[in-house]
Structure formats: C-alpha cells, structure tokens
Residue, then its C-alpha position, 0 to 999 in steps of 0.5 A: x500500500x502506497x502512501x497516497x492509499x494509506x492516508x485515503x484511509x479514515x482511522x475510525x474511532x473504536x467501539x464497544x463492539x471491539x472485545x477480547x482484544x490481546x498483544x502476543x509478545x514471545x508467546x507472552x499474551x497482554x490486554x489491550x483496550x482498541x483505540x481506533x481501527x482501519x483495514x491497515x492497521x489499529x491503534x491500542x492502549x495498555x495499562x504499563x509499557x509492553x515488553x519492546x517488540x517489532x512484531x507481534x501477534x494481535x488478536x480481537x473480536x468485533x461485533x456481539x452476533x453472527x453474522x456481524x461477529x468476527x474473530x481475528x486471531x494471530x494477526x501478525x502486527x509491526x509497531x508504527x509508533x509507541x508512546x508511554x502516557x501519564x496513565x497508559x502506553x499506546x501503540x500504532x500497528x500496522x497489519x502485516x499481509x493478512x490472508x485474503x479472508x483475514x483481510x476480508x474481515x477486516x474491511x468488513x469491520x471497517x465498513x461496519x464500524x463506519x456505519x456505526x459510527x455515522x449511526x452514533x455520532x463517533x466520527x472523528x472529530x466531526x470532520x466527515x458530517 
C-alpha cells in the first residue's frame, strides 16, 4: 500500500463492539483496550509499557452476533509508533499481509464500524458530517 492509499484511509474511532482484544509478545499474551481501527492497521492502549517488540501477534473480536461477529486471531502486527502516557502506553500497528479472508474481515469491520459510527455520532472529530 502506497502512501497516497494509506492516508485515503479514515482511522475510525473504536467501539464497544471491539472485545477480547490481546498483544502476543514471545508467546507472552497482554490486554489491550482498541483505540481506533482501519483495514491497515489499529491503534491500542495498555495499562504499563509492553515488553519492546517489532512484531507481534494481535488478536480481537468485533461485533456481539453472527453474522456481524468476527474473530481475528494471530494477526501478525509491526509497531508504527509507541508512546508511554501519564496513565497508559499506546501503540500504532500496522497489519502485516493478512490472508485474503483475514483481510476480508477486516474491511468488513471497517465498513461496519463506519456505519456505526455515522449511526452514533463517533466520527472523528466531526470532520466527515
């Protein structure tokens, strides 16, 4: 993905349909609590600093019911950025060559979560009403 795909791509604000959201470093598996989502990537928090790390294995859930359920396990991640927070340590991943049907769902998450968002009012900083 170029440069110019990657910014035409919206973060979308997380939900409280994202669920069992897990980092796995060195067969060590970490809590994480999503921030904001795309198809390229996901941002995400964690209580304290996780162990330093170029790739990692992510896994979540998104949606409550079949079929708007999806289960993404073992996505290989590398870190964008990391930052240590007063209150928390956030990191900005970016999926690295998911399967066609990983990469399926996660458009499908992407759709849905725009959608949703539209629906409740969590855009981005209002920027696309």
């Amino acid at each position: 993905m170029n440069n110019v795909e990657k910014r035409q791509l919206k973060r979308l604000l997380c939900s409280d349909n994202f669920s069992m959201c897990f980092v796995e470093i060195k067969q060590e598996i970490f809590e994480a609590t999503p921030i904001n989502f795309n198809r390229a990537g996901m941002s995400f928090s964690t209580p304290s600093p996780l162990p330093d790390f170029n790739q990692a294995f992510l896994s979540f859930t998104y949606g409550d019911t079949s079929p708007s359920r999806f289960h993404i396990e073992k996505l290989l991640i590398t870190v964008h950025y990391a930052y240590e927070l007063d209150v928390c340590s956030e990191y900005k991943c970016r999926y690295v060559m998911p399967d066609t049907k990983t990469l399926q769902s996660l458009i499908a998450i992407e759709e849905a979560l725009s959608n949703e968002s539209v629906e409740d009012g969590m855009e981005r900083y209002g920027i696309h009403s």
